[in-house]
N, C-alpha and C positions, 0 to 999 in steps of 0.2 A: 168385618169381612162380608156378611152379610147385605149391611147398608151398601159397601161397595157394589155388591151381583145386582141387586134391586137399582140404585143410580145409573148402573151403566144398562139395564135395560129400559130403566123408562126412557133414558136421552137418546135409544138405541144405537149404543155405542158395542158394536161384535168385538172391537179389537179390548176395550174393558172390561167386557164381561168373562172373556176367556183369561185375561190376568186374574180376576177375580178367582175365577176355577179353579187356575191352574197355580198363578204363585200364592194368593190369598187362603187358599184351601177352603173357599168357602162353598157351602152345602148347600144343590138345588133342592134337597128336599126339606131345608128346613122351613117349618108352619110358622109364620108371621103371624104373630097373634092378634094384628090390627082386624085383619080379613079374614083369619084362619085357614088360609090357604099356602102351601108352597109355591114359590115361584114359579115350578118345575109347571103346576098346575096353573096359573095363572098365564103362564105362557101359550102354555095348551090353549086357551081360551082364546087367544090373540090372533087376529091374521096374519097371515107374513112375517111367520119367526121362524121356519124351518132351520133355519141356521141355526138361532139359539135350540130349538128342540133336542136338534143334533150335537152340539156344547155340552146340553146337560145331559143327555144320555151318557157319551163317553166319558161323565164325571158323575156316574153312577147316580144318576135320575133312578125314580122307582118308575115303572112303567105298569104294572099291576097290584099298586099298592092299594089296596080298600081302605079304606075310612071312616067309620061310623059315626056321625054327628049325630 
């Protein structure tokens, strides 16, 4: 499920990525251990993803989540 939310954002596919969320149940905040980052965060990073921003908030994105590496 995870591999799905990541595919369907690199192709930026909105209509994938919200299946992903929402029937796949898969988790913006989970840390990808290639980069160490969540997607949720990686997105953040990206231009022109408010859409997704707004996906992974209503699917319980962390927005104040600290992290200490």
């Amino acid at each position: 499920m995870q591999r799905e939310l990541r595919i369907a954002f690199d192709i930026r596919s909105v209509s994938d990525f919200k299946y992903a969320l929402e029937s796949l149940e898969a988790d913006p905040n989970h840390v990808d251990r290639a980069n160490g980052m969540s997607i949720f965060e990686d997105i953040l990073q990206t231009p022109d993803t408010a859409e997704y921003i707004t996906l992974c908030i209503e699917h319980g994105a962390h927005l104040y989540k600290v992290r200490i590496v």
